[in-house]
N, C-alpha and C positions, 0 to 999 in steps of 0.2 A: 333314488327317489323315495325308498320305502322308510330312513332315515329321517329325509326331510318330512315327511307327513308325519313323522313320531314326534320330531320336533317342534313342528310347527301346530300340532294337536293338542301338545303339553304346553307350551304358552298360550295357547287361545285359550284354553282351558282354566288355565293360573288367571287370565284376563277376565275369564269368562265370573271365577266368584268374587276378584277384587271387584269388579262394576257391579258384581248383586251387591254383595257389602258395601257402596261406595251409595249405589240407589239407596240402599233398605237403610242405609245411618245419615247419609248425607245430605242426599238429593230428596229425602221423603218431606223435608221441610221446606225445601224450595221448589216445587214443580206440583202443578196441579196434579189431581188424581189420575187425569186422563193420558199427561205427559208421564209421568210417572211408570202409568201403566204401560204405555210402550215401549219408554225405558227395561222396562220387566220382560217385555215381549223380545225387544234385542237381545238382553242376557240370554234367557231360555235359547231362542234360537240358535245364538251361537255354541252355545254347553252341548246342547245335542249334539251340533253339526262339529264340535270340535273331537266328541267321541265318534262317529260316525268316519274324520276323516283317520282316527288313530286305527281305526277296524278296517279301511281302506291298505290300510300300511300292513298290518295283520295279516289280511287275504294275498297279498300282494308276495308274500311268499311261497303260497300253495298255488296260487292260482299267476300263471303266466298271459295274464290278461291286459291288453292296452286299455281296456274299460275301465279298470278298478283304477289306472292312473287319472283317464280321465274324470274318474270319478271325486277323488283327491280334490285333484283342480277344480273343479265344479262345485265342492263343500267350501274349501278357501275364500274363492270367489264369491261365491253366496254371502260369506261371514261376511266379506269388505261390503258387499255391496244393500245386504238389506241390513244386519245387523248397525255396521257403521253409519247407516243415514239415518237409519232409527234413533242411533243415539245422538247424530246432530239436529233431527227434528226436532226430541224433547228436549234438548238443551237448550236449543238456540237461543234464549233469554239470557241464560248463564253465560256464555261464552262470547256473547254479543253478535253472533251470525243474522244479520237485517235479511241479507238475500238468502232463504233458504229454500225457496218453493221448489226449484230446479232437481229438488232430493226425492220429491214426489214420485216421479218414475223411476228413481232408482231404486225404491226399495221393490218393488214389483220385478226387475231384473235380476235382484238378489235372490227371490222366492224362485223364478225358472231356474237360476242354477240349483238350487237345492233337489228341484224335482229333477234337475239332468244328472246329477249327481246321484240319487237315487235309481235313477232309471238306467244309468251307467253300471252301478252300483248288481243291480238286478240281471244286467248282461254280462257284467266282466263272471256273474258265478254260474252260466247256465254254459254245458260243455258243446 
């Protein structure tokens, strides 16, 4: 597992500045300021949580904790779920997605994984 969260850290991560560079060159002339800005708000979040799940992989050697995996899963998850609906909200123009409303409550799914992942995060390192 500790493998896969290295691997899977370092592409979200690689993802995480081609979508700022793709927003900040691309997308800045097509998307209002305020789609825009959540566009921004996806990247960020995901760059964090992609370093957060590399440091997951990290611990995960010292610390023989079912948490810190959990914890893993819980930052991954988060990225699919608030970061990717973030970025079909502000798209949705571009891409052509009519029905998008249903993304509403998923981005707030994705924010509780973040917090279980942290809060995982904060049990996998207490002895």
């Amino acid at each position: 597992m500790q493998r896969t969260f290295f691997s899977t850290a370092s592409i979200l991560g690689a993802l995480a500045v081609l979508l700022g560079a793709f927003g900040a060159h691309i997308l800045k002339e097509k998307l209002s300021p305020e789609l825009l800005a959540t566009f921004e708000t996806a990247v960020r979040y995901q760059f964090y949580h992609a370093i957060a799940l590399f440091v997951a992989g990290i611990l995960m050697s010292d610390l023989k904790s079912k948490y810190i995996q959990y914890a893993g899963i819980s930052f991954i998850v988060g990225i699919l779920f608030f970061s990717g609906s973030l970025y079909l909200i502000s798209t949705h123009e571009i891409i052509g997605l009519t029905n998008y409303k249903w993304l509403g409550p998923v981005t707030p799914l994705g924010g509780m994984c973040f917090i279980a992942g942290w809060i995982f995060l904060f049990l996998g390192t207490r002895k």
